[in-house]
C-alpha positions, -999 to +999 in steps of 0.1 A: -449+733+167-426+702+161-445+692+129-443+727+113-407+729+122-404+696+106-420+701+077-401+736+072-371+713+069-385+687+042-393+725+021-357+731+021-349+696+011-341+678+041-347+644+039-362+625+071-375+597+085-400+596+112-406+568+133-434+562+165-420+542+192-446+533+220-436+549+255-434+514+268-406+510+240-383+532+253-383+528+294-363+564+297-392+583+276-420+566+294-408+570+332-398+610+324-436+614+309-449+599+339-428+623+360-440+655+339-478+645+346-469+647+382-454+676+380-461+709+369-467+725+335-435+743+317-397+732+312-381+714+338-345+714+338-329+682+356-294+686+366-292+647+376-313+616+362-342+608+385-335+586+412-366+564+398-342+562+363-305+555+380-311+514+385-316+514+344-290+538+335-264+517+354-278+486+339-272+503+303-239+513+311-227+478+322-249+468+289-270+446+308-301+445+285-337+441+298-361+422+275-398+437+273-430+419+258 
């Protein structure tokens, strides 16, 4: 229902800019979509980061980039 929402927005004269970034693009969105075809279907609450995540959140803190080709 994103897109209606969205475009409910635009009506009132929001203005926006939508952009697709590839899952491989963003290593955060692309591990927690692996994750959620694992798991089950619904909202999944996570009170921590996935263990799988913490190496990469750690690295960003210290803002130690990662290149990616």
């Amino acid at each position: 229902m994103y897109i209606g929402d969205c475009l409910d927005l635009i009506r009132e004269g929001w203005v926006m800019e939508v952009r697709h970034i590839f899952r491989e693009g963003n290593h955060y969105a692309d591990h927690l979509a692996n994750l959620a075809h694992e798991g089950t279907n619904g909202l999944v609450r996570l009170p921590n980061p996935p263990d799988g995540l913490l190496p990469s959140l750690h690295a960003d803190a210290l803002r130690h980039g990662k290149l990616r080709f």
